[in-house]
N, C-alpha and C positions, 0 to 999 in steps of 0.2 A: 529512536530512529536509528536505522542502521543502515550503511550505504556503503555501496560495495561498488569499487570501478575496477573492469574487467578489460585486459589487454586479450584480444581474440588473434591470435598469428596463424592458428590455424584450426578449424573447428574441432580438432582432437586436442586442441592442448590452451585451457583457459589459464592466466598468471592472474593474480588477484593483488591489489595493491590495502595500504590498510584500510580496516571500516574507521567511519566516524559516528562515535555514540554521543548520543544528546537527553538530555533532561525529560525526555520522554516518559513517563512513570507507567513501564509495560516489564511482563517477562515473561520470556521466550521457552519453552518448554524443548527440550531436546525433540518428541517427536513432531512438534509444527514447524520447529527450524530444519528438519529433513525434509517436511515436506516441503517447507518454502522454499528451499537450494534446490529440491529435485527439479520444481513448478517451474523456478526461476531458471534455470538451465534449458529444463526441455522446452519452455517459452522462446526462451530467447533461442536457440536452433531452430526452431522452427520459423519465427517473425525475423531471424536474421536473411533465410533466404530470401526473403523478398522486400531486403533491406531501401530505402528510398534514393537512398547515393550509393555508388560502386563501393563493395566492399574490397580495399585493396589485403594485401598481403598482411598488413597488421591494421586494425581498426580499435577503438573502442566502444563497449558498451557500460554505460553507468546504471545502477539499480540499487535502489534505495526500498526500504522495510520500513513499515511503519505501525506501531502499536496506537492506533489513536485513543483507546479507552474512550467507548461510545458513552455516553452522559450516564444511563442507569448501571455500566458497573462501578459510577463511582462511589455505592454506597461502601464496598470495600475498601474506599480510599477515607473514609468519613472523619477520621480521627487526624487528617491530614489538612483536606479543604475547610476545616472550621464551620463550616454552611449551615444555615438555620437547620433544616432538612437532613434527610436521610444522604440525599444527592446532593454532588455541588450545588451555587445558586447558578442562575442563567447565565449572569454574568461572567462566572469564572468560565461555564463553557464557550460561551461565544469567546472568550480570550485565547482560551488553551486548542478550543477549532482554528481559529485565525492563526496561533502562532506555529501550530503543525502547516496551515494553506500555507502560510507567506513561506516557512522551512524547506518543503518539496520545492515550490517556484524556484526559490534560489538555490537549491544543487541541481535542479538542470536533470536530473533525470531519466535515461531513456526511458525506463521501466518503473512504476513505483508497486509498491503491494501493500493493501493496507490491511490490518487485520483489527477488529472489534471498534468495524463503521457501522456507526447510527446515520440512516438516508439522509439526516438534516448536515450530515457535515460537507455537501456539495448546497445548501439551501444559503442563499447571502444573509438571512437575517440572524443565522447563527453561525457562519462563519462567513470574516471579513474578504478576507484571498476566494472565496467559490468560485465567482464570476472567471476570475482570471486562468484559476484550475481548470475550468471547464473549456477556456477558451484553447489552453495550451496543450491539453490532455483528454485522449477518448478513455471512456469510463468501461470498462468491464465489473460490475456489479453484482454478489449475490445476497440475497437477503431473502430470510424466509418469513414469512407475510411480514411483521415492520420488525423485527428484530434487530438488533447488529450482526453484521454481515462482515465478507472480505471484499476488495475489490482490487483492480489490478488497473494501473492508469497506463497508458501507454501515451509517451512525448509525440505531441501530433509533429513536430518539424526536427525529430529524433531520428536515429540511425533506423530504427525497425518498424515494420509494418507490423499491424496483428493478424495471424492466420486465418482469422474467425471476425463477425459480425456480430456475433455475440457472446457471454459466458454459460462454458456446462457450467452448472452447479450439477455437485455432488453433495450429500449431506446435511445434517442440518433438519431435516423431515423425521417424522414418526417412523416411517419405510425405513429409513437408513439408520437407526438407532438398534446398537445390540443388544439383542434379547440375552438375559440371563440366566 
């Protein structure tokens, strides 16, 4: 998890204060962290203007990054989770789903971004915190037919509005893979 709170004074000039890294077992590849800063920027200028409360002269926005590691890449992690299987068992994911839900609730978040979500990590039987994610957060989701996917949570009683009703997806499909 990576969480970035952002003093906004004027839309030309963001100050960033420090992240805070956690036990999250992900890594970040220099070109998805460009792309997550760009996503995360140009999101947030856009959902700021039509922010919920008056944006005064300095405001802040908090945004948090989250690698959740959707259940089946954990065969990569295999020599780690100990699990009869190739994959953790159930259990370790419904813990490590829960301990990322209950994570995001308590930093408060305006913005969250999640990257290598499995659909079941909003589902309450594999993760404990769902219900309350769902209650506190609209869901911007992409997943291509059930694959892990990204998704972008926006704090329903948060500084930003989202611009959109729903997410482009880009990529991810047959179409958008480069030919060699």
């Amino acid at each position: 998890c990576t969480s970035l709170h952002l003093t906004i004074t004027t839309m030309k000039r963001l100050a960033s204060l420090p992240s805070l890294h956690s036990f999250a077992p992900a890594q970040l590849h220099l070109p998805s962290s460009l792309v997550l800063g760009a996503g995360a920027a140009l999101f947030a200028s856009y959902a700021w203007q039509g922010s919920r409360h008056p944006v005064s002269m300095e405001s802040e926005l908090a945004v948090l990054s989250w690698n959740v590691l959707a259940r089946p890449y954990t065969k990569y992690n295999a020599k780690f989770h100990n699990a009869s299987g190739e994959v953790e068992e159930e259990s370790q994911t419904v813990d490590r789903y829960s301990l990322a839900g209950e994570r995001i609730l308590a930093e408060k978040a305006d913005l969250v971004f999640l990257q290598e979500l499995a659909e079941d990590f909003f589902h309450p039987s594999w993760n404990r915190a769902a219900g309350e994610l769902v209650r506190h957060y609209e869901q911007f989701r992409c997943h291509v037919e059930h694959n892990p996917g990204t998704a972008i949570l926006v704090r329903r009683e948060g500084s930003v509005v989202p611009a959109a009703s729903k997410p482009m997806c880009i990529g991810g499909t047959i179409e958008t893979e480069r030919s060699e």
